[in-house]
C-alpha positions in Angstrom: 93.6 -83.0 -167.6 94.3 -82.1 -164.2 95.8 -78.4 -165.1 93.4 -76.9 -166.7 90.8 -78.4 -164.2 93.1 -76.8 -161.3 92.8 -73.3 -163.1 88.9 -73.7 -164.0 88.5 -74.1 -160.5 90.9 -71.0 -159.3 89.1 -68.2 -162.1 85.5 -70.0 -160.8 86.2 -68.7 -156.9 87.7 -64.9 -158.4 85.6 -65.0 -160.9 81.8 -66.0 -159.9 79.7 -67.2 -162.9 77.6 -65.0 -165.2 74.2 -64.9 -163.4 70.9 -66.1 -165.1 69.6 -62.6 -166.7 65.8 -63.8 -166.6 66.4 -65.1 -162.9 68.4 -61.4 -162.0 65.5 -59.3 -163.6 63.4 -61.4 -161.4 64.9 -60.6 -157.9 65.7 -57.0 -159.0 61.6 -56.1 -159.3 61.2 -58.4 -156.1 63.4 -56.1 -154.4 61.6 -52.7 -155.7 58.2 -54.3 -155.1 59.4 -54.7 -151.4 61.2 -50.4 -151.2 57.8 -49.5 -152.2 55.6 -51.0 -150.0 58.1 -49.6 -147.2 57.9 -46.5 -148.7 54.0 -46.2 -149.5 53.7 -47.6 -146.0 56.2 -44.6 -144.1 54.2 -42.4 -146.2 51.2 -43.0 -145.2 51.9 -43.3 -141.2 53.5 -39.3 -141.9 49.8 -38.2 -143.3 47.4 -40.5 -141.0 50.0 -38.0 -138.3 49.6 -35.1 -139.2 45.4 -35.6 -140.1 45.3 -36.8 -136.3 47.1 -33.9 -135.2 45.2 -31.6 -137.3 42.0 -32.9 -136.6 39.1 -31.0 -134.8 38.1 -34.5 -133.3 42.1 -35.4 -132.3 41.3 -37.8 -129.1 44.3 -36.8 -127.2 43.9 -33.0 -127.7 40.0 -33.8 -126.8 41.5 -35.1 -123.4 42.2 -31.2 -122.7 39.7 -29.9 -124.5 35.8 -28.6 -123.3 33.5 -29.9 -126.5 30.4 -28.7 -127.7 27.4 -30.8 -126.0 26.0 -33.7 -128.1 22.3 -31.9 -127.9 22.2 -28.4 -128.8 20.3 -27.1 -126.0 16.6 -26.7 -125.8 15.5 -22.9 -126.3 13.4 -20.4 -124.2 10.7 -18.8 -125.4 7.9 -16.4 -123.8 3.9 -17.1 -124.1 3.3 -15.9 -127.5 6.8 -18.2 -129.1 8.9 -15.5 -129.4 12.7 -16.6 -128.8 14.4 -16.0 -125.6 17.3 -17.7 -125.2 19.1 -20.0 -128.1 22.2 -21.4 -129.6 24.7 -20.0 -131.5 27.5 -22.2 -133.8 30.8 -20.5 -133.3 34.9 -21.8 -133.2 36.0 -21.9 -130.4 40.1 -21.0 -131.0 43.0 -22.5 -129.0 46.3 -24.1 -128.4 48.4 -27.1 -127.1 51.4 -25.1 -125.2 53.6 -28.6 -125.5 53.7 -27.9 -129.6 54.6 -24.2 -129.6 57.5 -24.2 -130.6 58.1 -20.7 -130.4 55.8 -19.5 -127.9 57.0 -15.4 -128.2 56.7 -15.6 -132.0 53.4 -17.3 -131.8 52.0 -14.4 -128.8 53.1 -11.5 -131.2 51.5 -13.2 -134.7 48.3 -13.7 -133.2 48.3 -10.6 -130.3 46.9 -8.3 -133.7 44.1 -10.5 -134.3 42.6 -11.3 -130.7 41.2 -8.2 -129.3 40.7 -9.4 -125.4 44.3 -11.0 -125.3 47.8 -8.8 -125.9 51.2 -10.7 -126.4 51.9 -10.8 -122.4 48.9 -12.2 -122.0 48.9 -14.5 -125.3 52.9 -15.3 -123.9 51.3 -16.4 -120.2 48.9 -18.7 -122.0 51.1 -20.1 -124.7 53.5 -21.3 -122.3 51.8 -22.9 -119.2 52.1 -26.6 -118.6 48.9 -28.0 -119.8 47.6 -29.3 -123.2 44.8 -27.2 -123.7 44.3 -23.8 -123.5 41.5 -21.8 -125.1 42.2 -18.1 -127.1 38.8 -16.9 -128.2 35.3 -18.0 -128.3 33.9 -16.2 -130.9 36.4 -16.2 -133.9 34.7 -14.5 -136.7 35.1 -16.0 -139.8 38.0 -13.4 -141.3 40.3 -13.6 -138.3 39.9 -17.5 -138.5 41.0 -17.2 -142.3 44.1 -15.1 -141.1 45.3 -16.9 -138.3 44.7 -20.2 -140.7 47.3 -18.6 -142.7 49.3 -17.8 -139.7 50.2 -21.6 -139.8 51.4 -21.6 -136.4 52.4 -25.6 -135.0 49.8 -26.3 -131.7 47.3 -23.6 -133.2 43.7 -25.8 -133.3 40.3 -24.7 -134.2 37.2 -26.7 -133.0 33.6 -26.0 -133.5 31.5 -25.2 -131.0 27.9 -23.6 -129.6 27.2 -20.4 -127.1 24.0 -19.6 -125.5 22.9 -16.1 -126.9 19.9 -13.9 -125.4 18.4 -12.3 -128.4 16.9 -9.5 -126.3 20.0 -8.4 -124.3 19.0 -7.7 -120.7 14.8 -8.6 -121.5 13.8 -10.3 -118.5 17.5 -11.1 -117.6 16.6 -12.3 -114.1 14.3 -14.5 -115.2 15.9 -16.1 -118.0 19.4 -16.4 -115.7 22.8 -17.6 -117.8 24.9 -20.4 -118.1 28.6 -21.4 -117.7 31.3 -21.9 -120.5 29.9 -25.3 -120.9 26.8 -24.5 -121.5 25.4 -25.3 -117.7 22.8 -23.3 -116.4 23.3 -21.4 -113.2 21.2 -18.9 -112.8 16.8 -18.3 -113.6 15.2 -20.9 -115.4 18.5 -21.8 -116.9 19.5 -23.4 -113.9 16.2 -24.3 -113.0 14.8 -26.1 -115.7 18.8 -27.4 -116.5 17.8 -30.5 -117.4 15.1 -30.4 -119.5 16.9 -27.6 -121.7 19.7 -29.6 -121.8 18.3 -32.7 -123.3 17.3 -30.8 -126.0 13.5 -29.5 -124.9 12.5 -26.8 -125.7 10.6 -24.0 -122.9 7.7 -21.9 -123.0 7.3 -19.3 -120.7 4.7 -17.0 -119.3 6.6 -14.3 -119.7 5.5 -12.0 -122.3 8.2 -10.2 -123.6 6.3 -7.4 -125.0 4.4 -6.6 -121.3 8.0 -7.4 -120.0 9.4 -4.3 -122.3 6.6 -1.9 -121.2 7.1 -2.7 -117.4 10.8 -2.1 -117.2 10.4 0.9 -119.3 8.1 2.5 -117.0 9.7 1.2 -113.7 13.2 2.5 -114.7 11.4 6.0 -115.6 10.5 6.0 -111.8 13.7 4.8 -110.4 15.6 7.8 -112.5 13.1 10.0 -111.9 13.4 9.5 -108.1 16.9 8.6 -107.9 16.3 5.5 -106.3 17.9 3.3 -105.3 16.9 -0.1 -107.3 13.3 -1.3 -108.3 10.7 -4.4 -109.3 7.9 -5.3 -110.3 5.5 -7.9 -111.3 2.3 -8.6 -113.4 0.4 -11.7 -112.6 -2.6 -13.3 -114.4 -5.3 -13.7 -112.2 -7.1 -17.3 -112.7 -3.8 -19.3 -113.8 -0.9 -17.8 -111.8 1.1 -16.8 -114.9 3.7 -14.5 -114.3 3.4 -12.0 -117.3 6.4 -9.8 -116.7 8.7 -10.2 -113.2 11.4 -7.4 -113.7 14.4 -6.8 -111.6 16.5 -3.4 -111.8 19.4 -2.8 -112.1 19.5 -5.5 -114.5 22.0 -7.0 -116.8 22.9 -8.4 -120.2 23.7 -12.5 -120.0 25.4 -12.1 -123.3 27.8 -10.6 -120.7 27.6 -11.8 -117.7 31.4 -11.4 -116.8 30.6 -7.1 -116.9 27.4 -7.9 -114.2 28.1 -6.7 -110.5 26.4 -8.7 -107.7 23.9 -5.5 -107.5 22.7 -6.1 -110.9 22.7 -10.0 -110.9 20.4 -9.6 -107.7 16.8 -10.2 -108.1 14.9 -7.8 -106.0 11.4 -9.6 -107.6 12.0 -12.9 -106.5 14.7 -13.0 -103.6 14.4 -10.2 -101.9 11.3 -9.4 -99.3 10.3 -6.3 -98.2 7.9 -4.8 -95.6 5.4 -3.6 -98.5 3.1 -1.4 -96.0 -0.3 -0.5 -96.6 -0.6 -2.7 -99.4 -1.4 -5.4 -96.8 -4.5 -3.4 -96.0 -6.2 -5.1 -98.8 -5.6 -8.7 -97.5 -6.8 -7.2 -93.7 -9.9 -6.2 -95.3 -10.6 -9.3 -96.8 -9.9 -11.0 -93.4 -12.1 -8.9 -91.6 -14.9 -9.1 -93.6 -14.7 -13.0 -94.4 -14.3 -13.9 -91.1 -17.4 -11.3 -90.3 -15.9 -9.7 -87.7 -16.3 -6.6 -88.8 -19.2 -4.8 -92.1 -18.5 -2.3 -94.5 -20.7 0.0 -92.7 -18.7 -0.8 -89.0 -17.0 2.5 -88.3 -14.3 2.8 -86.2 -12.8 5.7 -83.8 -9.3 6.7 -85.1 -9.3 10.3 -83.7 -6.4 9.0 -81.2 -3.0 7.0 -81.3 -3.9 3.4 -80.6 -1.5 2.0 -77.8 -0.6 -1.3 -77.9 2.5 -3.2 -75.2 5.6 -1.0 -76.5 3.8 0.8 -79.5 2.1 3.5 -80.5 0.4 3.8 -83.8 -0.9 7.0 -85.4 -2.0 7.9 -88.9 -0.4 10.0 -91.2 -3.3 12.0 -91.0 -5.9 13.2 -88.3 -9.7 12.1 -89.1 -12.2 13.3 -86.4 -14.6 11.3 -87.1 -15.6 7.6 -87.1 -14.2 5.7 -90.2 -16.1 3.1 -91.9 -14.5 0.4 -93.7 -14.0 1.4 -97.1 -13.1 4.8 -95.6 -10.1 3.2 -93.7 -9.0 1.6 -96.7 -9.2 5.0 -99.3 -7.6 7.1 -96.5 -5.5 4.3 -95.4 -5.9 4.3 -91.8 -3.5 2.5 -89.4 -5.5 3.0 -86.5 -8.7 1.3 -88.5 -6.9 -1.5 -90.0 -4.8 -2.4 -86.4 -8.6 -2.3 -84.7 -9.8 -4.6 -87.7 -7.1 -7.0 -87.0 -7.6 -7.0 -83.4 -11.0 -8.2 -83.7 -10.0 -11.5 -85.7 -7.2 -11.9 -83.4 -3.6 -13.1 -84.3 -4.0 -16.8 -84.8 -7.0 -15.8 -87.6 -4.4 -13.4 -89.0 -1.3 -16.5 -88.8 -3.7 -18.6 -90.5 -5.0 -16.8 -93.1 -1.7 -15.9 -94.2 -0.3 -19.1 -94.0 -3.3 -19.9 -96.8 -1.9 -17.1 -98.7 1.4 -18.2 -99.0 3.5 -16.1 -96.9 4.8 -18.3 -94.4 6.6 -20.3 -97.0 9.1 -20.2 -100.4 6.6 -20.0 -103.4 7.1 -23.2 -105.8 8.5 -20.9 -108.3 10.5 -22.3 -111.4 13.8 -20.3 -110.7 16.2 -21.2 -107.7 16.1 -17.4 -107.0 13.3 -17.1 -104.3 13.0 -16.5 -100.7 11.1 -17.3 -97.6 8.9 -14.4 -95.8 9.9 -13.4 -92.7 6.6 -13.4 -90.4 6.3 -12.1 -87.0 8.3 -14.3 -84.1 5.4 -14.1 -82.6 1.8 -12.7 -82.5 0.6 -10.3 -79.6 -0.9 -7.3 -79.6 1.7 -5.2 -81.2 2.4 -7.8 -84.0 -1.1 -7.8 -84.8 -1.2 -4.3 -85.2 1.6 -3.8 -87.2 1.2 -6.7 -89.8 -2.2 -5.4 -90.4 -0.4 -2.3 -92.2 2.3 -4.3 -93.6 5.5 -3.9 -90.8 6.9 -6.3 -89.1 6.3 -8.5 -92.2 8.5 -9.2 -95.3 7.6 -11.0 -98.5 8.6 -10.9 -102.2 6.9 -9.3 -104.7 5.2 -12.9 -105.9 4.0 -13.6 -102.2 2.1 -10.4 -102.4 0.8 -10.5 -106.0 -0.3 -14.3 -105.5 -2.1 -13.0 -102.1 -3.9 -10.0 -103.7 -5.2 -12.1 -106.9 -7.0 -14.4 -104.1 -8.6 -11.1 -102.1 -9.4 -9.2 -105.4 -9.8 -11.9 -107.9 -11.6 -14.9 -107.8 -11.2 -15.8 -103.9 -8.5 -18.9 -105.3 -5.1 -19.2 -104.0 -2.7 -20.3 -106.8 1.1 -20.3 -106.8 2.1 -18.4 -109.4 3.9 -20.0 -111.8 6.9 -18.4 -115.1 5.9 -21.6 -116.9 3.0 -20.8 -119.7 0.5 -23.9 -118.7 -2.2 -25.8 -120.3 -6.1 -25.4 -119.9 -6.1 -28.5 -118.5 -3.6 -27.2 -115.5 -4.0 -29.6 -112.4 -2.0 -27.3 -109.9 -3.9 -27.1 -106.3 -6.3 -24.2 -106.1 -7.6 -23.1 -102.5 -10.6 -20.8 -101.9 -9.8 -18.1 -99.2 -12.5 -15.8 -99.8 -15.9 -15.8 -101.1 -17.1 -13.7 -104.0 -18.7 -11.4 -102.1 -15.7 -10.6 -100.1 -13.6 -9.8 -103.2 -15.9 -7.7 -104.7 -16.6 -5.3 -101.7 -12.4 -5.6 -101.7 -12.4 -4.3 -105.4 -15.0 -1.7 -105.1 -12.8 -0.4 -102.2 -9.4 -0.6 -104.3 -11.2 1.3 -107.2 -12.1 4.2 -104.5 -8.3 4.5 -103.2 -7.4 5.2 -107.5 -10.7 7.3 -108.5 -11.5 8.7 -105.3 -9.8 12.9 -104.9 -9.0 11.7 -101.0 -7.4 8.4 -102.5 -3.9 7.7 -102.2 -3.5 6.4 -105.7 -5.0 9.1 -108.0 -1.9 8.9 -110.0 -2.7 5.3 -110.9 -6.0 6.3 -113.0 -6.0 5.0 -116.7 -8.9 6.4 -118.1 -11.5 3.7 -119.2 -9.5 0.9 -117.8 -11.3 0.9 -114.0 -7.9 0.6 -112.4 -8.1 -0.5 -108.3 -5.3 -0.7 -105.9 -3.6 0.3 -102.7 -0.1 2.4 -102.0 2.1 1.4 -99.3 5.1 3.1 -97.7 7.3 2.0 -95.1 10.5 2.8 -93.8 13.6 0.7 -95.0 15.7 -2.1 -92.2 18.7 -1.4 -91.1 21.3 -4.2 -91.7 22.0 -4.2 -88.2 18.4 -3.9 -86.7 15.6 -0.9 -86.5 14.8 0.8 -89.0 15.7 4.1 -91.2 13.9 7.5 -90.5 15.0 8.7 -94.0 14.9 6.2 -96.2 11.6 4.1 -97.5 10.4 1.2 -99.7 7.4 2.9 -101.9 4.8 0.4 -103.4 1.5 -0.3 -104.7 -0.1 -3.2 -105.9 -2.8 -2.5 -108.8 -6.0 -5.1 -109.7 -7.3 -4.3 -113.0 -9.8 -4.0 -115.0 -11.0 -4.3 -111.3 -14.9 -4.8 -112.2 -13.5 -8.2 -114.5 -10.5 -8.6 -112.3 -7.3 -10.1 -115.1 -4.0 -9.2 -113.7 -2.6 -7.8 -110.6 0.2 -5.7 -110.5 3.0 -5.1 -108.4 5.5 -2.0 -108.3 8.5 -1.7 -105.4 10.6 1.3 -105.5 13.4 0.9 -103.4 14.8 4.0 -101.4 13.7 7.1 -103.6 14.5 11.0 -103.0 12.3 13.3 -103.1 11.7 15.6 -105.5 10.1 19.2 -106.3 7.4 18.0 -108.1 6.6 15.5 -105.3 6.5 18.1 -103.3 9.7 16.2 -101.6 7.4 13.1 -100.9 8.8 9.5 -101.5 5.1 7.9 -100.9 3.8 4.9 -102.8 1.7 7.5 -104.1 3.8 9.7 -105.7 7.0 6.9 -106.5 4.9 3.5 -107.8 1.8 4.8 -108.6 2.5 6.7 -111.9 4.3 3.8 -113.1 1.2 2.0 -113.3 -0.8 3.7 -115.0 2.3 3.7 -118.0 2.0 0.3 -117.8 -1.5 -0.5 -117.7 -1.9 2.3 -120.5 0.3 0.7 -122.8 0.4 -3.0 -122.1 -3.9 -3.8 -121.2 -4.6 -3.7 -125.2 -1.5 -6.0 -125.7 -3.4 -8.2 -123.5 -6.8 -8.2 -124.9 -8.4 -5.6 -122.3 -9.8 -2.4 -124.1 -11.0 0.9 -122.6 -14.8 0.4 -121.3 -17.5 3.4 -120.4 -17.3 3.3 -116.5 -20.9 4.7 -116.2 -22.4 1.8 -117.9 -24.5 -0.7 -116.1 -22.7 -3.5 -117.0 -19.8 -1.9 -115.3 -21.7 -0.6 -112.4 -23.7 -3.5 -111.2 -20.2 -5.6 -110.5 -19.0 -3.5 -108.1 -20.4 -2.0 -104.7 -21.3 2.0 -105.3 -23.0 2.8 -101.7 -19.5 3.5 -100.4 -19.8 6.8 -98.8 -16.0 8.6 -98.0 -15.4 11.5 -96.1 -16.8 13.6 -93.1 -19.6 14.6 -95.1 -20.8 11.0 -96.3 -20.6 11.5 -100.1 -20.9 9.1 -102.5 -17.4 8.9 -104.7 -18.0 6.7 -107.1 -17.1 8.4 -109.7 -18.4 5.9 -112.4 
């Protein structure tokens, strides 16, 4: 018995025994059930990957990346809703230089299909140390197909939004721009950054079909006279509104990058200028509010008036006592520094300051300046400031100053903002109604009258009034040029129902042949008016009316008598 036990025992431990075949099935699908889970579960870690890193939304490539903005930003419109400024979706294309693998190969593939990049430059990106780097903004939709099939490693794609101007350089200076994020910094972009970019939408007093018709005309001038640069300005009289406010040179914020410093500049807004004998309206209107002086005072102007270190003359000679509607039409210096010397410089400081020129306007755009008023006010400042020298303001100061003498005697900060009815802003009165209308009567004589400087500013059957101004340009460094001027006028109109006034600068014009070499306010701004009052007054509402009509008559003063032989000019 013990034998075979002995050799039962030796085959059991070569020899194991035969396993259970239910109980080996059984471990067998265990052990599958287990390899694929693993497997499923590798799987699966490879594809959640590569979705990650394919992604638009990847949160570590977002680390490098500049996203879209969670509100699309509000838009700009002008008065009457048309669109201004708004959003455009685009893809924005770019790279992670730590998974180019090839970074030459990659520069070359793509170098055909991005037209602002070539391979050296493609090369320099694709390999800088960073994670994010971006190719292109505006990938149209075929050269994203192609460089999709490209299949490059560290090649993304992200969607995105970009400010677009749908007018090009329409009322560019205005409007402003914004940054590659989508931050204003510039016009009512910047201004207004907030609101437009919590998704609200603006409305402006702009109207971009006034705005059109102004620049239109005003570049005209500035060929025509090889000027320098040019501006101007229409404002609403009652409200404030800023109806067009152009700046040229101008430029196109679609492209901001090709815009110089001399085209981003606003001459409207930020610069001042010593704007001459346009001042003679607001002296007028000073004069005859504070009653120091009549419309029927005359005033000797046969001889240079000398005042401590100055002598002022008038372009022309007049041998013969001026009145005050006369030294307005022929635009006496000599009248208008005797005027101002009978008020007295702390009247003229005051009244001013009422007007807005000793401070920057509350205007809606950063770009905006202070005047620069006399440092102080004796006899020579007086004189001068009367005619507009020695005093430099923007183009709003003026038109916001000439609404109140022409218009309805309020002071109101003009505004680029379209308000409501109910608008609570402060209004001042500076003059009385029957200081603005002797005022207008007297700006219609310097357009309709022949000895009037502003006969090129007559627009048949609109009663156009207004006042030229020339003076010579600063020197940088002190003094000014003998050569060189700033020509202007300033427009009220229709000036018996006063709407808008209007402001034209033309800065440093040359003198042609058919100016007879001139580079007056006459000759440069004036003619632009009338373009612009010609083309854009029925856009507003204002049609042609018969001036001899007594409706039209009886709202403005017709006993002016101009000229050595005391005729009546009213032409009406």
């Amino acid at each position: 018995m013990s034998a075979p036990t002995l050799t039962a025992q030796l085959k059991g431990l070569v020899l194991p025994p035969r396993p259970d075949p239910a109980r080996s099935r059984r471990i067998a699908e265990g052990r599958l059930l287990v390899s694929a889970v693993c497997v499923l579960a590798v799987f699966g870690a490879i594809a959640t990957r590569v979705v990650m890193l394919a992604g638009e939304d990847n949160a570590r490539l977002n680390a490098y990346q500049t996203g879209g903005p969670a509100v699309d930003r509000g838009a700009v419109l002008d008065r009457n809703g048309r669109l201004l400024a708004t959003n455009l979706p685009i893809t924005v294309l770019h790279a992670d230089p730590a998974h180019i693998m090839d970074p030459r190969a990659a520069a070359t593939a793509l170098a055909p299909m991005l037209p602002r990049l070539d391979t050296a430059d493609l090369l320099r990106l694709l390999t800088k140390k960073t994670r994010y780097v971006e190719l292109d903004r505006k990938l149209t939709p075929d050269r994203h197909a192609a460089i999709l099939r490209l299949g490059i490693p560290g090649i993304h794609f992200r969607k995105s939004v970009i400010r677009a101007y749908p007018s090009g350089d329409l009322a560019a200076h205005v409007l402003g721009h914004v940054d590659v994020d989508n931050n204003g910094i510039a016009g009512i972009e910047k201004a207004l950054d907030a609101q437009l970019s919590a998704g609200k939408d603006v409305t402006l007093s702009i109207d971009a079909g006034v705005q059109a018709i102004v620049t239109r005309a005003l570049r005209a001038q500035i060929d025509e006279y090889e000027a320098a640069a040019g501006a101007a300005l229409m404002l609403e009289i009652g409200t404030g509104e800023i109806v067009s406010m152009v700046s040229l040179p101008d430029y196109n914020p679609n492209h901001i990058a090709l815009a110089d410093d001399e085209a981003r500049f606003n001459r409207a807004s930020l610069g001042i200028y010593e704007l001459g004998s346009t001042f003679k309206i607001l002296n007028t209107a000073i004069a005859l509010e504070t009653g120091t002086t009549t419309v029927d005072r005359r005033y000797s102007v046969a001889k240079p008036l000398r005042v401590p270190g100055k002598s002022i003359t008038d372009y022309k000679t007049y041998d013969w006592p001026l009145s005050v509607p006369e030294i307005m039409v022929l635009s006496s210096n000599i009248g208008s520094a005797k005027m101002a010397a009978e008020f007295g410089g702390d009247t003229q400081r005051t009244y001013l300051e009422r007007l807005g020129m000793s401070h920057r306007l509350a205007l809606e755009i950063p770009e905006k300046s202070t005047p620069m008023m006399p440092a102080q006010w004796k006899a020579a400042e007086i004189a001068t400031v009367s005619y507009g020298h020695g005093i430099a303001v923007s183009l709003p100061h003026l038109a916001a100053a000439v609404s109140a003498a022409s218009g309805d005697g309020m002071f109101l900060e003009p505004t680029l903002l379209h308000r409501q009815p109910d608008d609570t802003r402060v209004r001042s009165r500076v003059f009385s109604e029957t200081t603005t209308r002797a005022v207008r009567s007297m700006m219609r004589l310097v357009v309709s009258h022949p000895d009037g400087t502003a006969n090129l500013a007559e627009t048949r059957g609109y009663m156009v009034g207004g006042k030229t101004g020339t003076s010579e340009k600063v020197r940088p460094e002190g003094g000014y040029f003998k050569d060189r001027n700033i020509a202007s006028f300033v427009a009220t109109f229709p000036v018996h129902d006063p709407k808008y006034v209007l402001v034209i600068m033309v800065d440093d014009p040359k003198g042609q042949k058919q100016s007879y070499y001139k580079t007056t306010g006459g000759w440069v701004a004036a003619p632009a008016a009338r373009q612009i009052i010609r083309h854009a007054a029925p856009m507003l509402g204002i049609h042609p009316v018969d001036e001899k009509a007594p409706e039209i008559r009886q709202k403005l003063r017709l006993d002016f008598k101009i000229g050595k032989e005391e005729m009546t000019l009213a032409s009406y």
